[in-house]
C-alpha positions as CSV (number, residue, x, y, z in Angstrom):
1,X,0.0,0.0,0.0
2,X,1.3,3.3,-1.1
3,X,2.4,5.6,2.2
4,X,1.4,9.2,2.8
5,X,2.7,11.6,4.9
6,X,0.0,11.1,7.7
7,X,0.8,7.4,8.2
8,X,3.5,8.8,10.7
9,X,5.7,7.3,13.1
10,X,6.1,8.5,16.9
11,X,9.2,8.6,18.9
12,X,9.7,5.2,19.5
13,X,9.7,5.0,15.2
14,X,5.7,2.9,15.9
15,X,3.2,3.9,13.9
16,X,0.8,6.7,16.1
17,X,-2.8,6.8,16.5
18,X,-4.4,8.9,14.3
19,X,-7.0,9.9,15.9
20,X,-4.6,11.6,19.0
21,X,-3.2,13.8,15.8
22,X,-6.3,15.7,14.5
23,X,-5.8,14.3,10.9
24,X,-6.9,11.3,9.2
25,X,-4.3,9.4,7.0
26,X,-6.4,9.8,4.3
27,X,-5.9,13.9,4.3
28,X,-2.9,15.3,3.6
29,X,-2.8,19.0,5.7
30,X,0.3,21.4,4.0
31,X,1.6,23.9,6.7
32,X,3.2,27.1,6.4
33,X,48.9,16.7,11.3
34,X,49.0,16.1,9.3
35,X,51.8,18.2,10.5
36,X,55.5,17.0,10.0
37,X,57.7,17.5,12.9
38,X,59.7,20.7,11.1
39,X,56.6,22.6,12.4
40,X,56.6,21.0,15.7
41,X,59.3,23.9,17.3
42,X,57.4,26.6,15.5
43,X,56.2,29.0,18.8
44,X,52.9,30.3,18.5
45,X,54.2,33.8,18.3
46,X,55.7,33.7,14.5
47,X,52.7,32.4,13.1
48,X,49.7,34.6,11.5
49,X,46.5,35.2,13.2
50,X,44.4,32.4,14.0
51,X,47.4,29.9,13.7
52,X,48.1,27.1,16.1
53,X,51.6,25.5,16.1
54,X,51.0,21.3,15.5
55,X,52.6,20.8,18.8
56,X,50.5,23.2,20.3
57,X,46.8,22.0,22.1
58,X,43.3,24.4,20.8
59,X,42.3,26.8,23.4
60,X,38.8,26.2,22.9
61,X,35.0,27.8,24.1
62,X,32.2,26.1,24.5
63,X,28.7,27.8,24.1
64,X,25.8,26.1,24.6
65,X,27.4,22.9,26.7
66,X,24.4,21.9,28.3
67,X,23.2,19.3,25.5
68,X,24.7,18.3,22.6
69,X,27.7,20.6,23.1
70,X,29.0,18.3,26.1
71,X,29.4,15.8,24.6
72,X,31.1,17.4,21.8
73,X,33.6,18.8,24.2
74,X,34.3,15.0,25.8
75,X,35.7,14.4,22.3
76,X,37.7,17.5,23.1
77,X,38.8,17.0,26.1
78,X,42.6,16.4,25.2
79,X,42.4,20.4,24.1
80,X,42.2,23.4,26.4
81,X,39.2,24.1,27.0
82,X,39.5,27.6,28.5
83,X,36.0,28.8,28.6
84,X,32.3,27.9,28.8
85,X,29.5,29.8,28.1
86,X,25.7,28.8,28.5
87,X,22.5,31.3,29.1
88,X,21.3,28.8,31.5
89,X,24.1,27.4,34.2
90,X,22.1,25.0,36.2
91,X,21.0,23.1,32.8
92,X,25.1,23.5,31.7
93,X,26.1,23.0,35.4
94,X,27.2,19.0,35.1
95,X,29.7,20.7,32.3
96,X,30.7,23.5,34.5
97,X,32.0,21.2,36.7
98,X,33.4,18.8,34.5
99,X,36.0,21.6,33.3
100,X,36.6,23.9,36.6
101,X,39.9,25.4,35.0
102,X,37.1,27.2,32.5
103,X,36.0,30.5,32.7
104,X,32.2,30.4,32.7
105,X,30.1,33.3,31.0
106,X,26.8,33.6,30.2
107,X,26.7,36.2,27.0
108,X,28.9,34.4,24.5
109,X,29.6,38.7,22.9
110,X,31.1,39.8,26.2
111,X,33.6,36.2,26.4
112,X,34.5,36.5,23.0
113,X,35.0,40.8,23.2
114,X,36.5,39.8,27.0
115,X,38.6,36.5,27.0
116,X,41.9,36.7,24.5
117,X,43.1,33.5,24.8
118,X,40.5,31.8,22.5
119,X,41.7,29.6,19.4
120,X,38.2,28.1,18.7
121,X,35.4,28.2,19.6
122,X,32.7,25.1,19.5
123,X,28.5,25.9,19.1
124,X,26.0,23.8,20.1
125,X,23.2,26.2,21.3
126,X,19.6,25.8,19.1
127,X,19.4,26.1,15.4
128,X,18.3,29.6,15.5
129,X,21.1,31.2,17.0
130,X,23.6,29.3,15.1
131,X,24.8,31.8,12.5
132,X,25.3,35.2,14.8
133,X,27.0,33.4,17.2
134,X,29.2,31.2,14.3
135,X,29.6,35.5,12.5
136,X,30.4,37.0,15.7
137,X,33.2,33.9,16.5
138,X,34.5,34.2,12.8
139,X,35.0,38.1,13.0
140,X,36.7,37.6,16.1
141,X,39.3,35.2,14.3
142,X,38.3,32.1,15.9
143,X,38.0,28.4,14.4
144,X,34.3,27.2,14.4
145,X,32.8,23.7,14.9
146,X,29.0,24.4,14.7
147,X,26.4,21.8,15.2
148,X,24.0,20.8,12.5
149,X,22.2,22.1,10.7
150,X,25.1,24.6,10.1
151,X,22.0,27.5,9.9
152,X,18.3,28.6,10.4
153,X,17.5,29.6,7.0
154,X,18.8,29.6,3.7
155,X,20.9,32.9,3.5
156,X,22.6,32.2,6.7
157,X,24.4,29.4,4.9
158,X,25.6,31.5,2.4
159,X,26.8,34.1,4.4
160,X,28.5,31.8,6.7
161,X,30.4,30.2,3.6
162,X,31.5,33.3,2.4
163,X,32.1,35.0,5.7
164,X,34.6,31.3,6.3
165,X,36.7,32.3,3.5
166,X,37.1,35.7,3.7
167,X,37.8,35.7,7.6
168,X,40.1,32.6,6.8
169,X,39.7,30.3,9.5
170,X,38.5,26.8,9.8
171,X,35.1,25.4,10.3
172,X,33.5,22.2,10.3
173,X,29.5,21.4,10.9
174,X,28.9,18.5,13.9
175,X,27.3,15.8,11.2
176,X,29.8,13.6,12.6
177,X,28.6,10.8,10.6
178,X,30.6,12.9,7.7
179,X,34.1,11.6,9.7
180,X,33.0,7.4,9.5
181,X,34.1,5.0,8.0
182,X,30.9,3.7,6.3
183,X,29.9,6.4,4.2
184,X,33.6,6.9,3.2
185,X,33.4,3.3,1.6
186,X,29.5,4.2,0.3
187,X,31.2,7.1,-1.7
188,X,33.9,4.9,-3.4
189,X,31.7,2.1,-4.0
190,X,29.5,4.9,-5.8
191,X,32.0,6.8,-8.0
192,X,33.1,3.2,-8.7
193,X,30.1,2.1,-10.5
194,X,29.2,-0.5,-7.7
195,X,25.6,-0.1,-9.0
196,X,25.3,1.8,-12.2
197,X,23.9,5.0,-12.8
198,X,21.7,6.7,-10.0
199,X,19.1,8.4,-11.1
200,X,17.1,7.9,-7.6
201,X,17.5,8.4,-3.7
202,X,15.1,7.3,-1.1
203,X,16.3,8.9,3.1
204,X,14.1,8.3,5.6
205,X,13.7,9.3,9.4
206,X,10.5,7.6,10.3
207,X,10.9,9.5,14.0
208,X,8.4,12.6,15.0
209,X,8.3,15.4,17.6
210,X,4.7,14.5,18.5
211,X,3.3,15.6,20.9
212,X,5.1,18.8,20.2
213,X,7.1,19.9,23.1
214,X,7.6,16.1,23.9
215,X,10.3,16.3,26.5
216,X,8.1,18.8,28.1
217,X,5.7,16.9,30.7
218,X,2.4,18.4,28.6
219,X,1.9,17.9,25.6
220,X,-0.9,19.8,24.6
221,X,1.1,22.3,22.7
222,X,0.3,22.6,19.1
223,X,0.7,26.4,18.7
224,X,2.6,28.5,21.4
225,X,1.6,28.4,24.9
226,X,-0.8,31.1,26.3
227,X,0.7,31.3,30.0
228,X,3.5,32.8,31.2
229,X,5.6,31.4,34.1
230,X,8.2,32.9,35.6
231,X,11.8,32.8,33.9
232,X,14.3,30.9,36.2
233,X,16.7,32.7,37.5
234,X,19.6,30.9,36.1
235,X,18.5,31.4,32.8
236,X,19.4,34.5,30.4
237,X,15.9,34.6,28.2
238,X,16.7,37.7,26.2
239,X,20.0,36.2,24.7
240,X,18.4,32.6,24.6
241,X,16.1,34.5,22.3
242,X,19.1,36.0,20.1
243,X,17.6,37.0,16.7
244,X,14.2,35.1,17.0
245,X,10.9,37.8,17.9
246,X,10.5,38.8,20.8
247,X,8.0,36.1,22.8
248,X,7.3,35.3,26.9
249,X,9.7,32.4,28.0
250,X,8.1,29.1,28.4
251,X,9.3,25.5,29.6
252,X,7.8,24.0,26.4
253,X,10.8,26.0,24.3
254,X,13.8,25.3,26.8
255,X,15.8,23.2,27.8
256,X,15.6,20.6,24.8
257,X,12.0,21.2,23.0
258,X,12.9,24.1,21.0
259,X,13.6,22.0,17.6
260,X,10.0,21.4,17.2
261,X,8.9,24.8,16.6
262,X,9.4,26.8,13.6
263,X,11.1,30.0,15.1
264,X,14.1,28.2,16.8
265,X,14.7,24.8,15.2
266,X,14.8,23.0,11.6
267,X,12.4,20.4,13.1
268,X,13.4,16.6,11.7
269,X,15.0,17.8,8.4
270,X,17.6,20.3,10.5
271,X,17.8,17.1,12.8
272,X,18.2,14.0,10.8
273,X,18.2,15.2,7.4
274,X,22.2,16.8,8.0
275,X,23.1,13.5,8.7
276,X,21.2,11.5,6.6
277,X,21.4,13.4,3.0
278,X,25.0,14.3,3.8
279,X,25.4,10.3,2.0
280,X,23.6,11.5,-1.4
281,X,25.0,15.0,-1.3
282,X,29.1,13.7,-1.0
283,X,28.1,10.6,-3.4
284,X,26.2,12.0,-6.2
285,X,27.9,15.7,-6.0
286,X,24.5,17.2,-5.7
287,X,24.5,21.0,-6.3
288,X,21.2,23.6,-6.5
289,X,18.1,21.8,-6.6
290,X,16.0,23.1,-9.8
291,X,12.5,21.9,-8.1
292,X,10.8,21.1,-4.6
293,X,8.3,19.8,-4.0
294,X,6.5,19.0,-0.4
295,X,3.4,17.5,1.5
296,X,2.8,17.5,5.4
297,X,0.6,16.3,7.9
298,X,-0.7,17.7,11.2
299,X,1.8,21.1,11.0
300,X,1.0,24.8,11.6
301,X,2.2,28.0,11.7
302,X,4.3,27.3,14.9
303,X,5.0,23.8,14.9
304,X,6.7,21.4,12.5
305,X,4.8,18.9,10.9
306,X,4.1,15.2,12.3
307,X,4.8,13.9,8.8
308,X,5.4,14.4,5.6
309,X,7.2,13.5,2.0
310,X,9.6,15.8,0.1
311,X,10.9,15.6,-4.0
312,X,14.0,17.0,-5.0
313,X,14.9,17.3,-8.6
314,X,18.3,17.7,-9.3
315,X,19.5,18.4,-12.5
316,X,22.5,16.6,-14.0
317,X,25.6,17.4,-13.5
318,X,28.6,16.8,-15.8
319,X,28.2,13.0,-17.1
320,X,26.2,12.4,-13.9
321,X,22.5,11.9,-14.9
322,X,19.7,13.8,-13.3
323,X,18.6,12.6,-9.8
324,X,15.0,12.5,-8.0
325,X,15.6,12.3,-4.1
326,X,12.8,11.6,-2.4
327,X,12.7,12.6,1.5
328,X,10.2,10.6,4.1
329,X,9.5,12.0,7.7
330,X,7.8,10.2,10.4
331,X,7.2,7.4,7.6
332,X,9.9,5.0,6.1
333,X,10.8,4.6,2.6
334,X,9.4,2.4,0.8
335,X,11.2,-1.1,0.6
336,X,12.4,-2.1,-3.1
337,X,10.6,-4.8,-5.1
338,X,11.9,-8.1,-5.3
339,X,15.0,-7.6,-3.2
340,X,15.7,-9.4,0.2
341,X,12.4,-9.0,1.9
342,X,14.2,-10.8,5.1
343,X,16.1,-8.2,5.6
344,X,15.4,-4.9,8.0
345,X,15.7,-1.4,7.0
346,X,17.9,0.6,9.5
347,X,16.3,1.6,12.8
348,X,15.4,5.6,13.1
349,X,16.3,6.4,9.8
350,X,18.5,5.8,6.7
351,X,18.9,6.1,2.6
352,X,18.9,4.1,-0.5
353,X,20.5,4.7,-3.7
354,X,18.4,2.8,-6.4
355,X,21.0,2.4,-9.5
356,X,20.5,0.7,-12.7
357,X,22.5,-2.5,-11.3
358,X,21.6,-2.3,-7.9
359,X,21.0,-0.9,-4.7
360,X,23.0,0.6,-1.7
361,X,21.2,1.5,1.4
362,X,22.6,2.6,4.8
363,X,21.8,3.6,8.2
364,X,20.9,7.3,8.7
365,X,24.5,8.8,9.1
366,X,25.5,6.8,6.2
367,X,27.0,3.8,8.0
368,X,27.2,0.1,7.2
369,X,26.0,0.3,3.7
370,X,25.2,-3.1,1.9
371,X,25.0,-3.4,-1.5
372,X,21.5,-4.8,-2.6
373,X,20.4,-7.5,-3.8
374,X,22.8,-9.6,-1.6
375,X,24.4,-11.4,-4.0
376,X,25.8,-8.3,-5.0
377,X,27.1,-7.4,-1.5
378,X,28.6,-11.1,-1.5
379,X,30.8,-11.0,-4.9
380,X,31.3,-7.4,-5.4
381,X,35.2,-6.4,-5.4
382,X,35.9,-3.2,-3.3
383,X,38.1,-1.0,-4.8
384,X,40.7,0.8,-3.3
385,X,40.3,3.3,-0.2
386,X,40.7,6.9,-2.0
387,X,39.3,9.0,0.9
388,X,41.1,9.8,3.9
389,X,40.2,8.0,6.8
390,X,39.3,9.8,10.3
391,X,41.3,8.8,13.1
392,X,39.2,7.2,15.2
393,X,35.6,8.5,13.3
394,X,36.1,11.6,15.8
395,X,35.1,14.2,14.1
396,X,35.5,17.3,16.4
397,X,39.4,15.7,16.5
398,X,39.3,16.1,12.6
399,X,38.5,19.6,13.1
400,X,41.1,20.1,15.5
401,X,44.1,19.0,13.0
402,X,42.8,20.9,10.4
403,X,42.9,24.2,13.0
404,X,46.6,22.9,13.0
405,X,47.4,22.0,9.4
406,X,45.7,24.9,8.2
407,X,43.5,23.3,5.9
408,X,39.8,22.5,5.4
409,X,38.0,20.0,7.5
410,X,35.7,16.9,6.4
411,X,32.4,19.0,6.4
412,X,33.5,22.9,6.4
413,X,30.5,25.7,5.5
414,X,31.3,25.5,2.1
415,X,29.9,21.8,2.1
416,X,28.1,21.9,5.3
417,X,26.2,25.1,3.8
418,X,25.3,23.3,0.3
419,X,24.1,20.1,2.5
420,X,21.9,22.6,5.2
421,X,20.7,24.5,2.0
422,X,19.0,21.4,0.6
423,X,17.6,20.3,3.7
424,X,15.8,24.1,4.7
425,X,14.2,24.4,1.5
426,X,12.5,21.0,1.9
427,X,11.3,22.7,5.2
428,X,10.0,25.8,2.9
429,X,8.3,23.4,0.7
430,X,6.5,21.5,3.4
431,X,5.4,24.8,4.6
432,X,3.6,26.1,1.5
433,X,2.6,22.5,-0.2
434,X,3.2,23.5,-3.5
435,X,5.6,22.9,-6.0
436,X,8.5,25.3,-6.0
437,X,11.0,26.4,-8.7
438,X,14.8,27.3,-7.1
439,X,17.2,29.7,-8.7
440,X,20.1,28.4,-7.0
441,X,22.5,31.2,-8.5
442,X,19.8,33.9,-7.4
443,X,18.8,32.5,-4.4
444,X,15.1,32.9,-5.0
445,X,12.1,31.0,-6.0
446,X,11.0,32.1,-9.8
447,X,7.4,30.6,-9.2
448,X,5.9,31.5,-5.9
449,X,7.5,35.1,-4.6
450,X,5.3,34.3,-1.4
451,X,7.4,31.1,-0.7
452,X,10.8,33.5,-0.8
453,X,10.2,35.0,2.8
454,X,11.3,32.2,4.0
455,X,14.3,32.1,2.3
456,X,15.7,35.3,4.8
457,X,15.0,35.8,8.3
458,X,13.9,39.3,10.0
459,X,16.0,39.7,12.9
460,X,14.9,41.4,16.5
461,X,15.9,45.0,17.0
462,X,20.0,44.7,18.0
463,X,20.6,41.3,16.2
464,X,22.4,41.1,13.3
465,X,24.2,39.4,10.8
């Protein structure tokens, strides 16, 4: 039976109840150092701006370390980390104390204006502060790891390319899955002709926010809460805000539910979709998308959708043919016909290439990818290992040794900003339903002018790019 965007997942990746979601599945409801050791004895203080010597460790800040960005630092923690910054120090307080030799600061402008012993500086905070924080780092010479998706909208990611190269430093976007061995090996069996020409993509996360707010204890919240509670007192609201409109503070954005909602996260596409499409993107060397097109279920004007399908057309590029890539949210992708039926699709999420002599699929960051049908797996002969390989799969340490070598990282914002692009204007087309006709080169949509408000943001009075 054919799948629609309604016949959605929850959490656990189950199929939900329909009748808890206020849609039927029938109706379809579109919402808005590789150093040498001649550089080892070179002292920090001969080298140009922004240069680390090999032998040297990062003096790295943290901001946003309460979530995601612990753990990031834990494959930091050989570095210096010198400072820590969070708006909210009880939530980042099990960090606080992880690091005590850290200054701790609260406005990441005042440790960045403040504190001159800064190399890098590593971002986890939510999606909608991502590129005035990433700016403000850059301007002030520091190195930037950033946390996917590299940016809240579609401009951002260009700026934040440009603004990478002209401010010379290095960057990388936490899609770690970008550093692993598997999708390394996916790649080269690709570009070797494993299975023929591609000319369609299936990627999946069959995971959902519902109920909205879901780490939150209620989850009655389909449109922003009415009440206001108090702000606790160890939290800074105003710069938790950043660039996003001015609105009372509530438990159901902070800490940890803020990706379901419109104004501060990229919902499952900002979530999964950096790490699952990052596979099709490196492989097939996708560029602009010429057309979008998207359905959703159970969405609104605050919220992101429960579920829902996207179509990319890409057009072809050099002697590679033109692709379709097909994105499914809250749902899996459909399975293949006549291949393997014993065998399970990857849990959460994952992606396969159909080709015209056979298939590829993988897990949702592009790991253990088997060639389809199994026969093909068994006897095909893997060529030879042309990408580098990542010590370890650590991907903040890849970042690091580029700081050092002085070259690009794995996933820098000139990829990282091509991969987030893709994935925010399937969230544009899920929120006007309609197809859509991208002008990669002019950053605009030639059919629908409506649909191109989307493509900027309008920043609060004192934020800025």
């Amino acid at each position: 039976m054919k799948r629609q965007p309604c016949d959605v997942a929850n959490g656990q990746g189950q199929p939900a109840n329909p009748d808890d979601r206020g849609c039927s599945r029938r109706k379809f409801l579109t919402t808005t150092v590789a150093a040498t050791s001649v550089f080892a004895i070179v002292p920090r203080h001969v080298l140009g701006a922004g240069e680390i010597p090999p032998s040297e460790r990062l003096n790295i800040a943290g901001i946003g370390v309460g979530g995601m960005g612990a753990g990031n630092l834990e494959n930091l923690k050989e570095q210096n980390i010198v400072a820590l910054c969070d708006v909210d120090h009880d939530y980042a307080a099990p960090t606080f104390k992880k690091y005590p030799r850290a200054r701790l600061w609260t406005d990441y402008r005042e440790m960045l204006t403040e504190q001159k012993d800064i190399d890098a500086v590593l971002i986890a905070t939510p999606d909608h502060t991502h590129a005035v924080i990433a700016m403000a780092a850059m301007r002030a010479g520091k190195h930037v790891y950033l946390q996917k998706p590299l940016t809240h909208n579609v401009a951002e990611a260009r700026t934040l390319a440009r603004a990478s190269a002209e401010h010379r430093v290095i960057t990388q976007m936490g899609n770690q899955g970008h550093s692993a061995e598997g999708v390394r090996s996916l790649c080269e069996w690709i570009w070797d002709g494993a299975i023929g020409e591609i000319r369609e993509v299936h990627a999946w996360c069959d995971l959902t926010y519902y109920p909205w707010g879901h780490a939150y204890w209620s989850s009655k919240f389909s449109e922003r809460p009415s009440d206001t509670p108090a702000v606790p007192k160890s939290l800074n609201w105003d710069v938790w805000l950043g660039p996003a409109k001015d609105r009372p503070y509530h438990p159901a954005y902070h800490p940890g539910t803020w990706r379901c909602w419109w104004d501060f996260g990229c919902g499952m596409m900002g979530d999964r979709g950096a790490h699952t499409l990052d596979a099709a993107v490196w492989a097939l060397k996708l560029g602009y998308p010429t057309r979008i097109e998207g359905t959703s279920c159970g969405g609104n004007a605050d919220v992101h959708p429960i579920s829902a399908m996207v179509t990319y057309q890409f057009p072809a590029r050099g002697e590679l043919p033109p692709v379709k890539l097909t994105w499914w949210e809250g749902l899996r992708a459909p399975w293949p016909d006549g291949l393997d039926t014993d065998l399970e699709m990857p849990r959460e999420g994952g992606i396969i290439f159909h080709g015209s002599k056979g298939k590829i699929m993988a897990n949702h960051i592009g790991g253990r990818p088997m060639l389809l049908p199994a026969s093909l797996h068994r006897d095909y002969r893997r060529p030879a290992k042309t990408l580098p390989r990542i010590e370890g799969e650590n991907h903040e340490l890849d970042w690091v040794r580029a700081c050092k070598a002085g070259k690009p990282a794995g996933s820098d914002f000139d990829y990282a900003g091509r991969l987030t692009e893709i994935c925010l204007l399937g969230n544009i087309a899920k929120r006007t339903g309609f197809p859509l006709q991208w002008d990669g080169q002019m950053m605009k949509f030639t059919n629908a002018p409506e649909a191109n408000r989307f493509v900027h943001a309008e920043y609060r009075k004192g934020w800025s790019l």
